[in-house]
Structure formats: C-alpha cells, structure tokens
FITOR-885801 format. One record per residue (C-alpha): residue number from 0; z, x, y. Coordinates in steps of 0.05 Angstrom, whole numbers. Layout:
NODE   nr      pz      px      py
NODE  NUM       Z       X       Y
...
This chain:
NODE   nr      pz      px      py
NODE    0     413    2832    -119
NODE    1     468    2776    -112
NODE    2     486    2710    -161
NODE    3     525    2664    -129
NODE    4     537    2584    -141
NODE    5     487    2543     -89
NODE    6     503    2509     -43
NODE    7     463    2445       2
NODE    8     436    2508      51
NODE    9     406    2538      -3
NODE   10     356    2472     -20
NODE   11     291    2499      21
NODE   12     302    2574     -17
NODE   13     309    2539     -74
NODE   14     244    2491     -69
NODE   15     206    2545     -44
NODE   16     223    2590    -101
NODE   17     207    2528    -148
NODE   18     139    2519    -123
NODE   19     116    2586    -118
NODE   20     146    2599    -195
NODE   21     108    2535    -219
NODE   22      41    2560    -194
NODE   23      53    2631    -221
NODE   24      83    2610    -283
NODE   25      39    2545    -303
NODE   26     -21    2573    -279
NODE   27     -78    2555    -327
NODE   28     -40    2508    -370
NODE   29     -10    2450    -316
NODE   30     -79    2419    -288
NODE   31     -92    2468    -222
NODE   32     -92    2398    -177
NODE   33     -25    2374    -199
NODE   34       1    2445    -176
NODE   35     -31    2455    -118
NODE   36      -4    2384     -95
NODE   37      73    2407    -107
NODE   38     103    2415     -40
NODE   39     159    2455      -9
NODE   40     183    2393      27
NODE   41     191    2351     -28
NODE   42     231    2402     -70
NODE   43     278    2412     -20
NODE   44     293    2341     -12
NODE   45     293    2344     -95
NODE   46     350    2407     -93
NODE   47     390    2381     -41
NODE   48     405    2320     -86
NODE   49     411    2368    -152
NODE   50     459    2417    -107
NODE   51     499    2348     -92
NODE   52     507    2320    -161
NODE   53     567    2349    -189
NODE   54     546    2341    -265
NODE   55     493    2401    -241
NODE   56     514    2466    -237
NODE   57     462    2516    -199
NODE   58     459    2584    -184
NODE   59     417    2625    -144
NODE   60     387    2705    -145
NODE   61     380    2734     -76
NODE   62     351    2802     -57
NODE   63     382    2849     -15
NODE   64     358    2814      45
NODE   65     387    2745      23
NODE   66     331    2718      14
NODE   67     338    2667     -55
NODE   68     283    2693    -102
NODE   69     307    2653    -168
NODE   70     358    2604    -196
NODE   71     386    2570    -259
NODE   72     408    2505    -268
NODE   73     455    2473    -330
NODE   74     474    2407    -340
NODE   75     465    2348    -396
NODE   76     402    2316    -398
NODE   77     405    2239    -407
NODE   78     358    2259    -471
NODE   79     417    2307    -505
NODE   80     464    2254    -547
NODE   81     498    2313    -575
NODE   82     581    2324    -573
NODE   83     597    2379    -536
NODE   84     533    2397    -518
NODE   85     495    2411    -452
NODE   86     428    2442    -423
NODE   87     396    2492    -401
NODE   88     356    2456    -345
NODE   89     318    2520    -305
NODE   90     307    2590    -296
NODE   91     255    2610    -250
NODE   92     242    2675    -213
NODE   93     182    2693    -162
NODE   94     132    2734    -198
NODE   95     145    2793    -162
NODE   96     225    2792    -183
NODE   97     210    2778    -261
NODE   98     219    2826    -306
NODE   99     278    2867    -269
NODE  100     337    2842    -312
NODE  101     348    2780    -262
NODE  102     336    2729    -306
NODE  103     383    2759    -355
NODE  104     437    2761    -304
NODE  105     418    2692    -293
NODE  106     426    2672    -366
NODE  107     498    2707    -367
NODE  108     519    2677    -306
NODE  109     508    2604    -329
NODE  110     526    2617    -401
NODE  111     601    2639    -369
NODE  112     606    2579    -338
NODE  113     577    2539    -403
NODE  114     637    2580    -437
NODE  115     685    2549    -395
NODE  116     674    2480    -398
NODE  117     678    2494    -474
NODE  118     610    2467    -499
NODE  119     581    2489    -562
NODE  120     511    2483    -560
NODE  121     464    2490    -506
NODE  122     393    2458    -507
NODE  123     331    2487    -469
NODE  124     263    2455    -462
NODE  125     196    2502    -450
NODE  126     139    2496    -448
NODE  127     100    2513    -518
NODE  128      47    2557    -473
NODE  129     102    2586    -431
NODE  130     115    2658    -448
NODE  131     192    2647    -419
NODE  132     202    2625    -493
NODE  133     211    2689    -519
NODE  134     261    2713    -468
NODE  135     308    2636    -500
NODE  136     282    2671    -570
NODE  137     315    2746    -551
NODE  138     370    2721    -532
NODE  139     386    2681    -596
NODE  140     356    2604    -586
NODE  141     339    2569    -644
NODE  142     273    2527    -652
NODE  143     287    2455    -662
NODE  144     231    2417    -649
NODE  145     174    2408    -616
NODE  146     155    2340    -567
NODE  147      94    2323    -521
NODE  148      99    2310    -449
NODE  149      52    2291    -396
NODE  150      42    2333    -343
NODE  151      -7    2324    -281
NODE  152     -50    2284    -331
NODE  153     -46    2329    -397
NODE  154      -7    2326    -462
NODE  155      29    2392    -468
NODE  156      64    2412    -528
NODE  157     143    2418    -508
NODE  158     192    2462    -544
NODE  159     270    2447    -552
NODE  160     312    2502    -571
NODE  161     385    2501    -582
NODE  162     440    2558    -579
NODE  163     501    2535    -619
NODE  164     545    2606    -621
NODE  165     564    2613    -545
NODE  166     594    2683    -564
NODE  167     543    2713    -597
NODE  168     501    2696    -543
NODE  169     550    2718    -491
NODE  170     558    2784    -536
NODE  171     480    2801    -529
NODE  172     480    2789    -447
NODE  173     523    2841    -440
C-alpha cells in the first residue's frame, strides 16, 4: 500500500473510489435513488477540478497493483470562519480496503501536512448515522455541534467535530 499526493491522472481512481464508497458507506441512510444516480463521470470531472485548486490538498491510497482504493482531502471550507483553522474535507476507502489501518495512514498523512502549514484546529463534518465518526472520536475529535443537511431529498442530522491539539493528535497516529 502506497500514499502519495494526487495528481489530475488520478481524477477517474479517485471518482470511482468516491462512488463506490458512497454506496457502501450511505447505504440505507442517503435515499437509495439519489445514490444509485451518482456517476463515475461526473466525479471525475468533480476531482479533476478539486486536484486543480491549490487551496485543496488530496491524497490517495493505492494497493499493490496501483490501483487508487481511497483518498483524503483537507482544505478550508467557505463555512469555517475560524483563525488558523482548516478541514478535514474526505476520507473514503472501498469497503473491501476498510479496516486495514489505511485510513489511519490516511489521517497521519494529511495531519503532517496540516502540521506544516501551522493550523491549529481542524474541522470534520460526518454524517450523524455514519459509523466513520468514531474512527474522528479515537483519534481525539471533539463534538461541536450538530447541523441538518439535505441530502437526495432527506434531512440528515450532520456532525462537526473539531481537533484543536495537532500534536496530540499527531502523537496517537503514530
């Protein structure tokens, strides 16, 4: 297994992996037609303009083939008015590749590079139903509060969590 920073090639890995995690991961709480509309296409066409923005930084997990089966994404949302701050935008892994310790190498990788720029705090938003939550719990995120969103028709319940020691989190990745 391989993290590396993304790059515009890696936009149809990328949207594939995105589509297949949504209907894995949302399964029975996003409305089944909303996620059996999401399409590879369009999700490429949406990473190769997140892979070109420079205020997003993305990474992606490949097996030992090379094929991409994950990636994380940070950068401020237009949401987070916080100093020094940024987000936590994605983490998503195939089915098959969760549980393995990738997503944790995931979460160290982008933290490093949240390090470096020197923020302080680092927002995530997950969904309330979304059993990723626990993983942003383990590894130190703090509740903050709690928004609805509208998803494919439905009102979901949205959490926002916040990590605002960089090293203690760092400390527990390794």
């Amino acid at each position: 297994m391989k993290i590396r920073k993304a790059n515009i090639q890696d936009a149809q890995g990328i949207g594939k992996v995105h589509v297949d995690s949504w209907r894995t991961t949302y399964q029975g709480i996003i409305p089944d037609e909303f996620l059996n509309q999401l399409s590879y296409e369009q999700r490429t066409e949406l990473w190769k303009k997140n892979i070109s923005d420079a205020t997003n930084y993305v990474l992606v997990a490949e097996n030992e083939q090379g094929e991409i089966i994950g990636f994380a994404t940070g950068g401020t949302r237009e949401t987070n008015t916080e100093p020094n701050s940024t987000d936590l935008t994605s983490i998503y892994l195939l089915e098959e590749y969760q549980g393995k310790g990738i997503g944790k190498q995931l979460l160290k990788e982008i933290f490093g590079y949240f390090k470096q720029k020197s923020y302080e705090k680092v927002f995530v938003e997950v969904l309330a139903e979304n059993k990723t939550r626990y993983f942003y719990e383990y590894y130190g995120a703090q509740y903050v509060k709690n928004v609805e969103i509208k998803i494919g028709g439905k009102i979901l319940e949205e959490l926002i969590y916040v990590w605002d020691d960089m090293d203690k989190v760092r400390e527990k990745l390794i």
